[in-house]
LODOMAR-815566 format. One record per residue (C-alpha): y, x, z; residue in one letter. Coordinates in steps of 0.05 Angstrom, whole numbers, plus 5000, padded with zeros to 4 digits. Each point is the difference from the previous one (the first is absolute). Example, Ala and Ser with C-alpha at 12.3 -4.5 7.8 and 13.67 -1.06 7.14 Angstrom:
491052465156A 506950274987S 
# end
This chain:
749955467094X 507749865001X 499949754927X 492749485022X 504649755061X 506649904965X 495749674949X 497849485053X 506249905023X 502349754934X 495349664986X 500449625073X 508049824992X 498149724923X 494949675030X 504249735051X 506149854959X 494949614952X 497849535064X 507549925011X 501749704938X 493049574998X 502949815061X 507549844976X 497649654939X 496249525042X 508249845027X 499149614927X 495449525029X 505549565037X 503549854934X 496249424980X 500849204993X 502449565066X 499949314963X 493549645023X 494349984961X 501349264996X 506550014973X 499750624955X 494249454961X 505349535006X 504750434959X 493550164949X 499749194993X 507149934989X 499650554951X 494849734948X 504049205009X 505750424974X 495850394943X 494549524983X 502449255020X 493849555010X 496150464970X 500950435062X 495749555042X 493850324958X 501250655054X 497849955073X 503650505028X 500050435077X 502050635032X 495850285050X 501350755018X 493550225033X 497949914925X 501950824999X 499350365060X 504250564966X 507049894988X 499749854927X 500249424965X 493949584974X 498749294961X 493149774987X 499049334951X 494249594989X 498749414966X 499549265046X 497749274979X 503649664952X 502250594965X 504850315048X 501050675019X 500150215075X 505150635009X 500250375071X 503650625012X 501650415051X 508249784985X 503449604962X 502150544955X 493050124993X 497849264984X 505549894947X 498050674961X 493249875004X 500649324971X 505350294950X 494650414977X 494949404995X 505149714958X 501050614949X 492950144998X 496149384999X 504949514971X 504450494958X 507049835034X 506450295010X 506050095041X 506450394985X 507850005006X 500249834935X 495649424995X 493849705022X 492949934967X 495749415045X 496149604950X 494349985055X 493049824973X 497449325029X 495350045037X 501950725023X 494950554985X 494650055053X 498250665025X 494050405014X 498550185081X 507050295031X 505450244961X 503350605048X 506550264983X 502850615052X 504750464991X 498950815023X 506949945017X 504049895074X 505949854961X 503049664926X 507950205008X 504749664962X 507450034985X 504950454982X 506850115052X 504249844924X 494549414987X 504949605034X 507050144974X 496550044927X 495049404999X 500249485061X 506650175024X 502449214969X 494149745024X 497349305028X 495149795047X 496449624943X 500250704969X 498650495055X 494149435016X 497650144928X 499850785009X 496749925072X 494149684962X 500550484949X 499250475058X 494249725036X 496849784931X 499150824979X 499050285080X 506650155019X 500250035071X 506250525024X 506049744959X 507250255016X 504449515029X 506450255008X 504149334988X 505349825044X 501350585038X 507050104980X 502149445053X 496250365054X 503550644980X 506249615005X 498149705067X 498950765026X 506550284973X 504649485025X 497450145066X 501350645001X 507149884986X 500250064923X 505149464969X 498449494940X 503450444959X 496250655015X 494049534983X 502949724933X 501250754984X 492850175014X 496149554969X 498850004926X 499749244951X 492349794997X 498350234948X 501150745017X 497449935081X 492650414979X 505050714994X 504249765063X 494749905040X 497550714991X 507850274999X 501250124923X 505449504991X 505049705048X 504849354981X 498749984920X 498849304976X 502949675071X 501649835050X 493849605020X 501749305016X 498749725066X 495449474965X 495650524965X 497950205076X 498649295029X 495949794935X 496050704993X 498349945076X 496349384993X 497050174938X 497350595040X 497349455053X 495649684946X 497750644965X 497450345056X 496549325022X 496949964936X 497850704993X 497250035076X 496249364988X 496050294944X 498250515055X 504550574968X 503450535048X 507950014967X 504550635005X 506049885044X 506150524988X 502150515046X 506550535009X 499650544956X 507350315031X 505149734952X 506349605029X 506549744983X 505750504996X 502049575062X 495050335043X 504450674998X 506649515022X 495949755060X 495850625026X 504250644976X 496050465037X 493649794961X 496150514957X 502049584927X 499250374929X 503749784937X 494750154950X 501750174930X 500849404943X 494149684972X 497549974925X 505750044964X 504749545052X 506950305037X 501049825062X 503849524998X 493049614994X 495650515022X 500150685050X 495249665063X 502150195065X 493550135031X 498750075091X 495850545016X 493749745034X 501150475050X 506249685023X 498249535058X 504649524965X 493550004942X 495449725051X 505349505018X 501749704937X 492250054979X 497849615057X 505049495002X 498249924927X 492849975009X 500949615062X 503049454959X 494850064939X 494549805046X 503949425041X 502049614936X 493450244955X 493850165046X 496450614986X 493750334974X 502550635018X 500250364935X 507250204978X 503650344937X 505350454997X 502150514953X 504650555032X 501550474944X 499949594934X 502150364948X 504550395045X 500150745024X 499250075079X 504950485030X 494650565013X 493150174967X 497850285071X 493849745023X 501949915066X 506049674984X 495549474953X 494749915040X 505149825054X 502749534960X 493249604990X 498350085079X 506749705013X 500549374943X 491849845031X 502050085062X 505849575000X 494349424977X 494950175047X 506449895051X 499449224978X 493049994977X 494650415031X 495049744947X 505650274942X 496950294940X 504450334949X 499749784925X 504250544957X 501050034927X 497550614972X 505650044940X 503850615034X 494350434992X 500049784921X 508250064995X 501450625021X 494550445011X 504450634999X 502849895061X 492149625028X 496150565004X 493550055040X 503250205055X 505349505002X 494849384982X 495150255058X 506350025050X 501849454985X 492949554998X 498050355066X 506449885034X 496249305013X 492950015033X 494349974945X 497749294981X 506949665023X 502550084933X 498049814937X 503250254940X 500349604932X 498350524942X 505249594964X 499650244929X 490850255002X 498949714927X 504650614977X 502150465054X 496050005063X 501650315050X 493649985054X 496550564951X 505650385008X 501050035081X 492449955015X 500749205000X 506150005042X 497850575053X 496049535032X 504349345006X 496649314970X 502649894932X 500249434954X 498750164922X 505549604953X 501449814932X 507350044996X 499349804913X 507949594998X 507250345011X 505449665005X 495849384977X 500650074926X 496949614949X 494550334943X 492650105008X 496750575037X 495450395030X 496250445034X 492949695000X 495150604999X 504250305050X 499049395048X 492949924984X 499650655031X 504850215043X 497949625062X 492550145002X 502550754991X 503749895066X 494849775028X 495550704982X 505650475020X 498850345056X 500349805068X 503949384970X 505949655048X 498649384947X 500649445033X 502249384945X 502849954926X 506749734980X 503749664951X 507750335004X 504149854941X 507749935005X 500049424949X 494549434992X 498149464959X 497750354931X 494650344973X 495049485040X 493350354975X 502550705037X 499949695073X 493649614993X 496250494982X 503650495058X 497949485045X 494349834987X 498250795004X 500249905071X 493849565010X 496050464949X 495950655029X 500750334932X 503550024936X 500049394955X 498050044926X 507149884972X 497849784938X 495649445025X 505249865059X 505249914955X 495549594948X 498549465062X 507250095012X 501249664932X 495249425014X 503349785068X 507050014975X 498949604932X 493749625030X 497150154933X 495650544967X 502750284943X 498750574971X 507650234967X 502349795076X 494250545020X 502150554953X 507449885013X 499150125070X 495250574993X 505350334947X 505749845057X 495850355052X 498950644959X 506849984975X 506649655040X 496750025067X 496650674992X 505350595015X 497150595013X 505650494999X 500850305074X 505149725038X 503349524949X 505249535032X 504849634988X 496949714940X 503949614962X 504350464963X 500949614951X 506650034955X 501349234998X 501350005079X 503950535003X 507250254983X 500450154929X 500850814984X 497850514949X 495350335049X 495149375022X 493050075020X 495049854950X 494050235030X 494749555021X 492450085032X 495649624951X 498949944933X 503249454957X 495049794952X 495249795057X 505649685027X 501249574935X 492949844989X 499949695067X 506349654983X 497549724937X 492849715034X 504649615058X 503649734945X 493849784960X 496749695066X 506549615008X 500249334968X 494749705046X 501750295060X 508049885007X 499049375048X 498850685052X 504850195034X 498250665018X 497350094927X 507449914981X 502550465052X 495250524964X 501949784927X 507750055017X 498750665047X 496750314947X 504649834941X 505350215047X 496850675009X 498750044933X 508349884982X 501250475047X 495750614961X 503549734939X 506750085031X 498550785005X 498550014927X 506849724973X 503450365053X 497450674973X 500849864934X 507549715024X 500850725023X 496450344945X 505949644944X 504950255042X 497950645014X 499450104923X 506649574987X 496049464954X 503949425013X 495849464964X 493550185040X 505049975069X 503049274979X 492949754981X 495850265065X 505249815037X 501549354974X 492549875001X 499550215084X 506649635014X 499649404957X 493149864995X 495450305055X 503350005059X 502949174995X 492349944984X 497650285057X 504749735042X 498549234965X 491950315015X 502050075088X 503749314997X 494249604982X 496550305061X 500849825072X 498050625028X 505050344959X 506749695016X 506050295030X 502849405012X 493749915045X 503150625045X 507149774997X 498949305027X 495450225050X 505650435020X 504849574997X 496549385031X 499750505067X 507849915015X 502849465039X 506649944959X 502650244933X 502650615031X 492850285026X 496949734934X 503950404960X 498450625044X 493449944999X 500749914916X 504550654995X 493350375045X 494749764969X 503450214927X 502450635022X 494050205028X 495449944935X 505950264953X 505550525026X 496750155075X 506550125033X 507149914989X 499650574947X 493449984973X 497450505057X 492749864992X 501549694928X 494449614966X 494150225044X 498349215024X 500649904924X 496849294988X 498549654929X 501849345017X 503349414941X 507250105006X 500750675032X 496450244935X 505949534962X 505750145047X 499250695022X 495050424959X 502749714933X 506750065016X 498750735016X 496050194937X 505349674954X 505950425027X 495250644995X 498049794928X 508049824981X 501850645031X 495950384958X 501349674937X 508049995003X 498150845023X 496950134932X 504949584963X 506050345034X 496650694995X 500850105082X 495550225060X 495449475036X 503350245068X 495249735057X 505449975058X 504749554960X 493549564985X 498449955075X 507749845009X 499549434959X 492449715011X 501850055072X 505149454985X 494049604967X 495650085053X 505349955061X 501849374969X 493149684997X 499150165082X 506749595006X 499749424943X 497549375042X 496749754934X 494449425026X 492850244964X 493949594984X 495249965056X 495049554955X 496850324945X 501949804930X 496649934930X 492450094983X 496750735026X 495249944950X 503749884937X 505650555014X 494850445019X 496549814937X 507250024962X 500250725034X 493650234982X 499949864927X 506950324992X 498250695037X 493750125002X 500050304929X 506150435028X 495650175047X 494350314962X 505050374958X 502650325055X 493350275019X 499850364933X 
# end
C-alpha cells in the first residue's frame, strides 16, 4: 500500500513539474516581432528592390500575423493577374523566405555570399492553388559570439545590409547583435570611477573583442580608439533597425561577471578572482579578473550595464552571456553553480522583468571533465525552466541535449557550428545535418525549441548553410542527392549533368565527414607551420574528390561569365592545391627522412616554385579571395594613419600568428592571394632550404631553431605595411585551366 501511494505521489510532482515547464515555456511567447505589420512589408519591399530591381515589382508582398495563430512562422504564395505572385506571411522573415523559396524552386535562382544567381524567367512561373511554406520551428538562431571578431568585425552598413537579407532571405529571425557595446561598457566603467587608462588596458584591438567580451583576452591588439566606439554605435543603430523591421527579435548582450582590474582599485572589499591564463596566453594579455555574482557589487555593475543596453538599443528581452567560456569556475559544487546562474539572471530580471537568458552551450563541449551532470543541471536550474535557452553550439558533431536529457528541461536551440576560426577548404557534415535536427525533435520529452547556424567564421562553403537552413522549414529529411542536384541548377542557372555529378561526388565526398566529432578541419599542411610531424589525415576520399574537380572544369568554358561558378571553379582548384600540397610535403619529408637529396630539391622546388605562386596567382583573380580585401577594409575603419595601421597589424595578426607569440597560431588560417605569396610561401621555402642545407651539411632538422627563425618570417609579415590588391587580377578560368592541365595527372598518380 506504501509502495501504490508513494507511486502516486511521484507520479503527481512529475506531473506537476511537467505543467510547470508547459507553463514556463509559454514565457517564450513574448519574444516575438514589435515592428508593425505594415512596416515589417515595407522592409520585405525594400528587400526584393535591393535583390531583384524592377523585376521585384512582379511580387505583391504583406505581413499579417493572425495568418498563424501559433507562434511560428508561415508564408503562403499564389499566383495574381498579370503574372505576379501575391506573398503574405505571418512576418517579414516569413515573407522573404517564402518568396526565396519561390525563387529556388520555381524559377531556379540563387543567393549566396559568394555570388548571386537571378536570371528570373519572364513572365515568372505561375503556380498551382497556394504555395505554403511554415516552419515547425519557434526559432532559426544565427551567429556565432567569434562571428564578429572573425567575419563582420570590418564591416559596413552596405555589408551588414547585405547579410540582414541574407538573414531574412533563409528564415533567420534571432541573430546576435553584440556591436557597439564596448562604448556602453566604457560609459559604465567611467562612472564607476575607473580612469581612461584602466579602460585602454581592458579593452582588446577589434579584431580580438569576441574573446574579450567573454574574458579570454584583455588589451592585445589595442587600445581601442575612441573612434571605433562612436562609429560601431551607430552602426549598431542601423542594424538593429534593419533586423527589427523584418520582424526579427535581436540578442542584446548582458554581464557575464568579468571587469577591468580597475574594479579591485575602486571596491577592495569586492569578492574578485584572478582566473588562470587563457589558451596558451600569459597574463600579461590574459588571467580575467572575474566579480562573483554574489557580490552586490555584480547586480550593480549588471544593471547599470543592462540599464544602458536598453536606453540606447530598445529591447526584445532576450540576452546572451557566456559566464564560464573556456574557463574553470572556482568550485564544481552545485550549489555554488547554480548560485551563480540565479545571481547573473537575476541581476537581468533586476532591469528586465521579461529577461530571457540566451547561453552558449560550448562549456559543456570544452571541458566536460570538470561539466558533469551534476554540475550542468546546477547550473541550468539555477534559472527557472523556460527562461533560458541554451544554444547546443556544436549538434552536427557533439551534442549535448542527448547527453543531459535535452538540457534537464531548459528550451534548447539545435546548431551547426561547421567553421573554426573561419578557415578556408570545403566541408562537411551533410548526413549528419540531414538528421540531426529531426532526431531532436524525437528525443524524448524534447526542450527543442529552434535550429541554428553557429559558426565562428563565415562566408565559405555556401552549399553547407543553405541546405542547414533550409532544414528548418522541412518536417523531414531531404533526399541529399536530389537536394544537392537542384542545388546545382539554381547556382549555374543551367542543367548540366558534369555540374550534377560534381556536386553529387562533393556531397558524398568533401562535405560528407562522418568521423565523430571531427573539428577543426582544415589540417591541412599548407596553412600551417612547417614540421616533420604534420597532419596528413583527411575525411574523404581523393579520387572522388578529383573526379568532381575534373567535371567543374569540363563544364567551365561556357559558364565563366558566373560569378559564383568561378567562386566554385577557383574554390575547388584551391582545394584541390591544397590536397596536392600534402603530397609533396610527404614526399618532402619522405627524401629527407631517407637523406635522398635529389627527390628533396625536386618536391620541394616543385611546392615552392611552382604550386604555391600558382595558387596564390589562382586567389588573386578572385574577389572573394583577396587579402587585400581584409586589409583595406581594416584599414579604411581608422580615422588617421595611426588607427589604420592598427587596425592592419589586427586584422593580419589575427589570421596568421594569433597573438604576439603565435598563442593560438594559425587556427583563423585563411587561403587568400598574397597571404598564400607572402606568408605561406615564405614559410615553406625556409622549411624546404632548411632541410636541404641539413642533408647537405649532414646535421639535425632541429624544430626549435626552425620556429626561431620562421617566427621572424611570420612576425615580420604582421608588421610589413606592404599595400595588397583588393581587385582581383588575371583570368580565373585560364589559370585554373593552366592549373588543371599541369596537376591533375599529378594527381591521379598520387592516388596510385
Amino acid at each position: 500500500m506504501r509502495h501504490c501511494n508513494r507511486s502516486a505521489l511521484l507520479a503527481l510532482v512529475f506531473v506537476t513539474l511537467l505543467q510547470s515547464v508547459c507553463s514556463d515555456f509559454q514565457t517564450l511567447a513574448h519574444l516575438r516581432a514589435k515592428a508593425s505589420d505594415k512596416a515589417q512589408s515595407r522592409a520585405v519591399v525594400d528587400l526584393l528592390r535591393r535583390l531583384l530591381g524592377n523585376r521585384s515589382r512582379d511580387f505583391i508582398v504583406s505581413v499579417n500575423r493572425t495568418l498563424s495563430n501559433e507562434t511560428v512562422d508561415v508564408c503562403e504564395l499564389r499566383s495574381a493577374k498579370n503574372n505576379k505572385i501575391v506573398a503574405v506571411g505571418s512576418t517579414g522573415v516569413a515573407v522573404a523566405t517564402g518568396i526565396y523559396n519561390y525563387l529556388k524552386y520555381f524559377c531556379n535562382c540563387h543567393v549566396s555570399w559568394s555570388g548571386d544567381q537571378l536570371n528570373l524567367p519572364r513572365p515568372l512561373p505561375p503556380l498551382t492553388g497556394v504555395l505554403r511554406i511554415k516552419t515547425p520551428h519557434r526559432f532559426r538562431y544565427y551567429q556565432n559570439v567569434c562571428t564578429q571578431s572573425y567575419s563582420s568585425v570590418w564591416w559596413d552598413w552596405p555589408r551588414w545590409q547585405r547579410e540582414i537579407d541574407w538573414m531574412a532571405l533563409n528564415g533567420i529571425n534571432l541573430p546576435l547583435a553584440f556591436t557597439g557595446q564596448e562604448v556602453l561598457w566604457q560609459e559604465v566603467y567611467l562612472s564607476l570611477g575607473l580612469n581612461q587608462t584602466e579602460m585602454d588596458r581592458f579593452f582588446t584591438g577589434p579584431a580580438f573583442l569576441a574573446w574579450n567580451r567573454m574574458g579570454n583576452l584583455f588589451q592585445w591588439g589595442g587600445p581601442l580608439p575612441q573612434s571605433w566606439h562612436v562609429k560601431q554605435l551607430y552602426l549598431q543603430f542601423k542594424i538593429l533597425d534593419r533586423m527589427r523591421s523584418f520582424g526579427m527579435i535581436p540578442v542584446l548582450p548582458a554581464f557575464s561577471g568579468i571587469v577591468p582590474e580597475g574594479i579591485t582599485r575602486l571596491f577592495p572589499q569586492a569578492n574578485v578572482t584572478k582566473l588562470s591564463p587563457w589558451s596558451h596566453f600569459n597574463c600579461t594579455y590574459s588571467c580575467a579578473f572575474v566579480l562573483d555574482p554574489r557580490d552586490p557589487l555584480f547586480k550593480r555593475i549588471g544593471a547599470l550595464f543592462l540599464t544602458q543596453v536598453i536606453k540606447e538599443f530598445g529591447t526584445d528581452h532576450i540576452y546572451n552571456t557566456d559566464t564560464f567560456n573556456e574557463m574553470v569556475p572556482a568550485s564544481s559544487d552545485p550549489t555554488y553553480l547554480a548560485s551563480i546562474s540565479r545571481a547573473v539572471f537575476s541581476t537581468m530580471t533586476s532591469v528586465d522583468p521579461q529577461a530571457i537568458w540566451l547561453m552558449q552551450g560550448w562549456l559543456f563541449i570544452s571541458d566536460p571533465s570538470f561539466w558533469k551532470p551534476d554540475q550542468v543541471k546546477a547550473l541550468l536550474h539555477g534559472v527557472p525552466l523556460g527562461r533560458m535557452i541554451v544554444l547546443d553550439l556544436f549538434a552536427e558533431s557533439m551534442p549535448v541535449y542527448s547527453s543531459t536529457n535535452s538540457f534537464y528541461g531548459q528550451p534548447f536551440i539545435w546548431c551547426m557550428l561547421h567553421n573554426f576560426g573561419g578557415n578556408s577548404g570545403l566541408f562537411g557534415t551533410v548526413e549528419s545535418i540531414n538528421s540531426g535536427p529531426f532526431n531532436a525533435i524525437r528525443f524524448p520529452n524534447s526542450t527543442l525549441v529552434g535550429l541554428g547556424l553557429t559558426p565562428e567564421g563565415i562566408e565559405q562553403n555556401p552549399v553547407v548553410y543553405e541546405l542547414m537552413t533550409e532544414l528548418a522549414w522541412r518536417k523531414e529529411p531531404v533526399n541529399l542527392s536530389k537536394w544537392v542536384s537542384l542545388y546545382a541548377l539554381r547556382r549555374y542557372g543551367t542543367m548540366d549533368e558534369n555540374l550534377t555529378v560534381a556536386w553529387q561526388l562533393l556531397f558524398h565526398s568533401v562535405y560528407n565527414c562522418t568521423l565523430p566529432k571531427y573539428k577543426n578541419h582544415n589540417r591541412s599542411p599548407l596553412v600551417h607551420r612547417p614540421s616533420l610531424h604534420m597532419q596528413t589525415d583527411i575525411w574523404y576520399k581523393p579520387a572522388d574528390f578529383y573526379r568532381a574537380w575534373k567535371l567543374l572544369f569540363e563544364a567551365s568554358p561556357g559558364l565563366v561569365t558566373l560569378e559564383t561558378f568561378r567562386y566554385d571553379l577557383a574554390d575547388v582548384t584551391r582545394q584541390a592545391l591544397q590536397l596536392l600540397t600534402t603530397e609533396f610535403y610527404k614526399e618532402i619529408r619522405n627524401a629527407f627522412q631517407t637523406q635522398k637529396l635529389p627527390d628533396l630539391l625536386t618536391a620541394g622546388g616543385v611546392l615552392v616554385y611552382d604550386l604555391l605562386p600558382e595558387l596564390d596567382r589562382l586567389l588573386s583573380s578572385n574577389e572573394h579571395f583577396l587579402l587585400g580585401v581584409w586589409l583595406e577594409q581594416a584599414q579604411s575603419q581608422g580615422v588617421d594613419e595611426h588607427e589604420a595601421q592598427l587596425y592592419d597589424i589586427n586584422a593580419r595578426n589575427q589570421i596568421t600568428l594569433w597573438g604576439p607569440d603565435g598563442e593560438i597560431q594559425d587556427y583563423a588560417s585563411k587561403e587568400w592571394g598574397g597571404l598564400v605569396e607572402d606568408y605561406y610561401l615564405q614559410r615553406w621555402g625556409l622549411f624546404v632550404n632548411t632541410l636541404v642545407e641539413c642533408l647537405d651539411r649532414g646535421r639535425p632538422f632541429k624544430q626549435d631553431v626552425f620556429n626561431q627563425a620562421v617566427f621572424q618570417v611570420e612576425k615580420g609579415f604582421v608588421y610589413n605595411q606592404r599595400k595588397y590588391p583588393s581587385k582581383p587580377l588575371g583570368n580565373t578560368y585560364d589559370i585554373a585551366r593552366r592549373i588543371f592541365l599541369k596537376y591533375y595527372p599529378y594527381a591521379l598518380k598520387s592516388l596510385k
